[in-house]
C-alpha positions as CSV (number, residue, x, y, z in Angstrom):
1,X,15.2,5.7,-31.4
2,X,17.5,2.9,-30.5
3,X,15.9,-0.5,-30.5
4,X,17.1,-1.8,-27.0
5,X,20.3,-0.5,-27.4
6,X,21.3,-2.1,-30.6
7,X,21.5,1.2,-32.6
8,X,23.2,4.5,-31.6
9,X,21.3,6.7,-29.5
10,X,20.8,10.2,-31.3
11,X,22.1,13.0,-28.4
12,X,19.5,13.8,-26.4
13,X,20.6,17.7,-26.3
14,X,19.7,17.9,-30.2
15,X,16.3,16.3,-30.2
16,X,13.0,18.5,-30.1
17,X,10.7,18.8,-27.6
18,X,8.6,16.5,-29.7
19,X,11.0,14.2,-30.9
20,X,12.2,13.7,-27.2
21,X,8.7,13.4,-26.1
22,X,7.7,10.6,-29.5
23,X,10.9,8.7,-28.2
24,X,9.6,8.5,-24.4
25,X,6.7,7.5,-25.0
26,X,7.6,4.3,-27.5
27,X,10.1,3.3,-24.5
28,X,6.9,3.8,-21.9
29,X,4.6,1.3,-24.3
30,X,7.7,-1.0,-24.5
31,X,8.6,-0.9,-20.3
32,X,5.2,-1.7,-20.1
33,X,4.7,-4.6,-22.9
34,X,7.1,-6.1,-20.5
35,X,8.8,-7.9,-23.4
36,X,12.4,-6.1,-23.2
37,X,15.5,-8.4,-21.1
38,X,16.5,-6.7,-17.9
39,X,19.4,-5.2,-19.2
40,X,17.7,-3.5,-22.1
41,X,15.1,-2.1,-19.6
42,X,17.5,-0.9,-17.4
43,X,19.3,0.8,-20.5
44,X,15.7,1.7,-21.7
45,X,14.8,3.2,-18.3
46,X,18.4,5.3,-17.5
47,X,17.8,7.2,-21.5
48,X,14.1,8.2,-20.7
49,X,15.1,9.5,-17.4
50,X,17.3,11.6,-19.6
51,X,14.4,12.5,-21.9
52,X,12.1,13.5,-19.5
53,X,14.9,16.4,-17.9
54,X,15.5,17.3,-21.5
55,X,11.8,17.7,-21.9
56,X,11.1,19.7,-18.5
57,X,14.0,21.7,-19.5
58,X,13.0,22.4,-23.0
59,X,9.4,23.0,-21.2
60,X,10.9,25.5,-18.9
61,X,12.8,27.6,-21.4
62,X,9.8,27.9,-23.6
63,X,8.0,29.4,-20.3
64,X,10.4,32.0,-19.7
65,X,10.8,33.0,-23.4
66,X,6.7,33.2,-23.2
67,X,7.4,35.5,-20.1
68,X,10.0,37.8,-21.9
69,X,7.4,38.1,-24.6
70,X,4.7,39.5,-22.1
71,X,7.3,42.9,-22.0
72,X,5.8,45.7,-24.0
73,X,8.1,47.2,-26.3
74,X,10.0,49.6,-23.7
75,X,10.9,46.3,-21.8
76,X,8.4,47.2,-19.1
77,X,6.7,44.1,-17.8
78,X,2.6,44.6,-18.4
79,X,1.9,42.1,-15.9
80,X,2.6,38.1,-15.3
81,X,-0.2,35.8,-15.0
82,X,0.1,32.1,-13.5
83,X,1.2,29.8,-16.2
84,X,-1.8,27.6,-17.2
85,X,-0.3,24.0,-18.7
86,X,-3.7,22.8,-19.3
């Protein structure tokens, strides 16, 4: 993760779902510390908006591959049930 900006970014599009999620959350407890200069938080605020689409989108492929999986071996669905995130 970049420190404010003053190291490259990794791409967003090649992180994990965790790494994605680790990074958002250290720029959440350092929004919050209130210790980063405007511009930083602005910076800081614009790349976890990006990492929390890449998250719901990593989230919401990993719930259709979960529905594909529910397919018995013919390809005939044996049922859905609501998704439970809890």
């Amino acid at each position: 993760m970049s420190d404010s900006g003053s190291a490259p970014a990794q791409d967003i599009g090649t992180l994990s779902f965790e790494a994605a999620l680790e990074e958002l959350g250290g720029i959440v407890r350092k929004l919050e510390a209130g210790q980063v200069p405007l511009d930083s938080a602005i910076t800081l605020y614009e790349r976890a908006t990006a990492l929390k689409a890449h998250c719901d989108a990593r989230l919401k492929d990993a719930e259709a591959r979960i529905e594909r999986i529910r397919l018995n071996a013919e390809g005939a669905p044996l049922g859905t049930a609501p998704f439970d995130a809890a």
